[in-house]
C-alpha positions in Angstrom: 0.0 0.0 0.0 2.8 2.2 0.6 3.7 2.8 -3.3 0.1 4.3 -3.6 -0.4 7.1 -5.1 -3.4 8.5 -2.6 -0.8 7.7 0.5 1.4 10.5 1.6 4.6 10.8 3.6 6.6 13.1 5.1 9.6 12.8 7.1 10.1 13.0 11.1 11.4 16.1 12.1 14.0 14.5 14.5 14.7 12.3 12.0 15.0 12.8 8.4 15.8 9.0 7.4 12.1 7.8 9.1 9.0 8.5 6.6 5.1 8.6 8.3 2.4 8.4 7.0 0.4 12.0 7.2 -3.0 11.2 5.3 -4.8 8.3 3.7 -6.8 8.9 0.6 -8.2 6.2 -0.8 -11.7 7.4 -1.9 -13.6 4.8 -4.2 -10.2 2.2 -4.5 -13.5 -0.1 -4.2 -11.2 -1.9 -1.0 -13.3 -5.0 1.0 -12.4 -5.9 3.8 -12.6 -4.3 7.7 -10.0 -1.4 8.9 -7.1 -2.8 10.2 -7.9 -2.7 14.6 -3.9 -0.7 15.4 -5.1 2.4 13.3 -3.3 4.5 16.3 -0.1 3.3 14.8 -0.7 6.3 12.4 0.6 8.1 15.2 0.9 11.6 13.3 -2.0 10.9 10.3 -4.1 13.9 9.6 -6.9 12.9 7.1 -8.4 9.4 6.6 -10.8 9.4 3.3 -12.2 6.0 2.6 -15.6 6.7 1.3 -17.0 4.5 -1.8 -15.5 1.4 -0.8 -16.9 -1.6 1.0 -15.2 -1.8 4.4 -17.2 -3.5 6.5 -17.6 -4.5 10.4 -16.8 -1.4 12.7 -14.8 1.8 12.9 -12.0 1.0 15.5 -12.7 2.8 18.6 -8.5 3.3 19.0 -9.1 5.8 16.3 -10.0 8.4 19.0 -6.1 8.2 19.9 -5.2 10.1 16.9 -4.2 13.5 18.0 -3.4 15.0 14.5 -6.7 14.1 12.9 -8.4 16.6 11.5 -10.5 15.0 8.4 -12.5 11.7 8.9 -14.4 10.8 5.6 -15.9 7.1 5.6 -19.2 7.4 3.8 -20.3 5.2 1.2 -19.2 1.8 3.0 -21.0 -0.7 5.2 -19.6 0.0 8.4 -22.2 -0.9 11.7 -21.9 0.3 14.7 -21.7 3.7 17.3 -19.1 5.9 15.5 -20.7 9.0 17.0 -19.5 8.1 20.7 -16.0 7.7 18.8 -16.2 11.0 17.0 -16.9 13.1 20.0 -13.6 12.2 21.0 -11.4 13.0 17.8 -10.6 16.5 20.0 -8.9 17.8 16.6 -11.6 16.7 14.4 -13.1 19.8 12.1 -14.3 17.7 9.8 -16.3 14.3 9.9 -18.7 12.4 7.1 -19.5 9.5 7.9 -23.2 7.2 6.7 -23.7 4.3 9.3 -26.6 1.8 7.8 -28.4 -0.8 9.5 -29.0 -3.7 7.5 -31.2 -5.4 10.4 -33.2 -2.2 11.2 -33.0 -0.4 7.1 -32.3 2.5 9.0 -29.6 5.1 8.4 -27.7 7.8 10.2 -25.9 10.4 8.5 -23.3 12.7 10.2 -21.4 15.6 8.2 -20.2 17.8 11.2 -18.0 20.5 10.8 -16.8 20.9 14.3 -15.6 24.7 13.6 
């Protein structure tokens, strides 16, 4: 995933021979499969976009450890789930969209917040 072109990097100020990853753009890649649980080993990410893909299962809640997050974008996947509770505590969040459905109650709940 790495090589891709929607992944970007930058080095750590401390030291310039380590890359991070700073923000994850992978906006209809049409990925399956469910978000990988140690997302708070992006220790310095800043924007997640995954909408128009089918993830599936839940948002991790140790994505509210992210302190650089600013951008959360997951709409347009089949996600289930609370991700309100978990949203609330993104303190550097400005901007969230995110569409839960509920295949067992066909109900949906759709959040695009911008927080300031």
């Amino acid at each position: 995933m790495c090589g891709h072109h929607s992944i970007f990097f930058t080095v750590v100020p401390n030291n310039p021979s380590i890359n991070v990853v700073i923000d994850v753009n992978l906006n209809g890649v049409d990925i399956v499969g469910y978000l990988f649980v140690k997302l708070d080993l992006f220790a310095i990410v800043t924007l997640i976009h995954i909408n128009s893909n089918r993830f599936y299962d839940i948002i991790p809640q140790n994505i509210s450890r992210l302190k650089l997050i600013n951008e959360f974008n997951a709409n347009n996947n089949r996600f289930i789930g609370s991700f309100l509770y978990i949203a609330l505590r993104l303190s550097t969040l400005t901007f969230n969209s995110m569409t839960l459905q509920c295949c067992r109650r066909h109900s949906s709940i759709r959040s695009s917040t911008s927080y300031f």
